[in-house]
C-alpha positions, 0 to 999 in steps of 0.5 A: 792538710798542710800539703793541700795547703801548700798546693794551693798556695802554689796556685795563688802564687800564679795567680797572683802573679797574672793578675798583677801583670795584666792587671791596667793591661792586655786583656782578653774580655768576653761575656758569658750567658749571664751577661757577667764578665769574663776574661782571658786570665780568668781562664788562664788561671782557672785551666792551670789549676785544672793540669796541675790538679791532674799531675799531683792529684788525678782522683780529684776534680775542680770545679772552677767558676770558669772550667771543671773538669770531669772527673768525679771524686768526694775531693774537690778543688772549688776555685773563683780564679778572679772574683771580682772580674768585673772591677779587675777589667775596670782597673779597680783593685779589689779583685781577689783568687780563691781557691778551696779543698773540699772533702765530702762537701766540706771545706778543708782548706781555703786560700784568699789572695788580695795580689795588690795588697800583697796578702794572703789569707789561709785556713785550715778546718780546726787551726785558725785564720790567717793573713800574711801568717798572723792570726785574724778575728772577726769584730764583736758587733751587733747590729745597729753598733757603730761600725757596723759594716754590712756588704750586699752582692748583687746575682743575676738571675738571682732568687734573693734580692739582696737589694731590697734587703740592705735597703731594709738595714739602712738604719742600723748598718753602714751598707756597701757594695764593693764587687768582690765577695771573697774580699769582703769576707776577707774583711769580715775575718780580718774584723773591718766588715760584720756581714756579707749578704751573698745571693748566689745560687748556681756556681756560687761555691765556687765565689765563697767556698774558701771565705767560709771557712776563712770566716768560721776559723776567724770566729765568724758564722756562715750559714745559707740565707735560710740560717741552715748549712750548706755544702760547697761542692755543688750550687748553694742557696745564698749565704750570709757570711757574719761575724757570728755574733750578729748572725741571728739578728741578720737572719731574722731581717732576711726572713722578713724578705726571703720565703722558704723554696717549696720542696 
């Protein structure tokens, strides 16, 4: 796994180097079906993935929040070249690139990189996380502790809303929103953070498919908003990124607002 780590490493090395220098400056913006922000770096990023993937792996796809290609293989390059674009086009710096190697639904590999901050998060399944190459852990608090810090994601067109469930733990959880998803899970890997409640659905692997794992190599748990797993070469349903620790107490709140789809 070390090589497709390295790979991926070489990725968010551009990445991380076009989002600083357009980062407060020349911006391409647009706007996609679903009112969501786009811009020209996002492609950028997300297209040099797609011809670099060719060059070094041609039997693999990428499935990409902004562009796939259109090959099928079991293995699967999942990236949000910038998640959080939104914040990136307003000059707010908590913008992150996640990139992902998926076997058979799994996450392998996951990379996380915060270019303000200068730090890299890494994972590989069964060798733990890192950031900047030292080893990181999830906190071991429970709902209702002091400190505990739950961040909720906002989707349009949704069939979860997260709203009315961090409304639901106001009084045992300091609750935010701060625009990035992957880079909230970074903090719950890195042990600031307890829960991130995420009700993506359609192309929502692609924002966390590398944070889960980064989560889980931390001590964390990450299930989909029904307490099941889930795979992340294809659309999910929701998902609540935790500490573990607090992860049954966080399902048992959701459960009071999120009724099981018909089959």
């Amino acid at each position: 796994m070390q090589e497709y780590l390295d790979f991926a490493l070489e990725i968010a090395d551009f990445a991380k180097k076009e989002m600083l220098t357009h980062f407060l400056g020349q911006q391409k913006i647009g706007f996609k079906e679903d009112r969501t922000v786009v811009t020209d770096i996002d492609q950028k990023i997300n297209h040099y993935l797609i011809e670099k993937v060719k060059e070094r792996y041609p039997d693999h796809s990428v499935l990409g929040e902004e562009e796939s290609s259109q090959e099928v293989s079991r293995q699967v390059w999942v990236c949000d070249p910038i998640d959080g674009t939104g914040m990136f086009t307003d000059g707010v710096p908590v913008s992150v690139f996640s990139l992902a190697y998926v076997v058979d639904g799994q996450v392998m590999v996951g990379v996380v990189v915060d270019p303000y901050l200068d730090r890299v998060y890494t994972a590989i399944r069964g060798e733990g996380a890192y950031c900047n190459g030292e080893a990181i852990q999830v906190n071991q608090k429970h709902l209702g502790d002091l400190g505990y810090r739950l961040n909720y994601e906002m989707w349009n067109h949704s069939s979860f809303d997260t709203m009315m469930i961090a409304r639901g733990l106001l009084d045992v959880a300091k609750v935010s929103s701060i625009g990035s998803v992957a880079r909230s899970c970074m903090a719950i890997a890195s042990g600031n953070f307890s829960c991130d409640l995420f009700p993506g659905e359609e192309h929502g692997n692609c924002d966390i498919a590398a944070s889960s794992l980064i989560i889980e190599e931390a001590g964390g748990k990450v299930t989909d908003f029904y307490g099941n797993p889930q795979r992340y070469d294809t659309s999910i349903q929701g998902a609540i990124l935790s500490n573990g620790v607090s992860h049954d107490e966080i399902l048992e709140e959701v459960k009071k607002y999120v009724k099981k789809k018909q089959s």
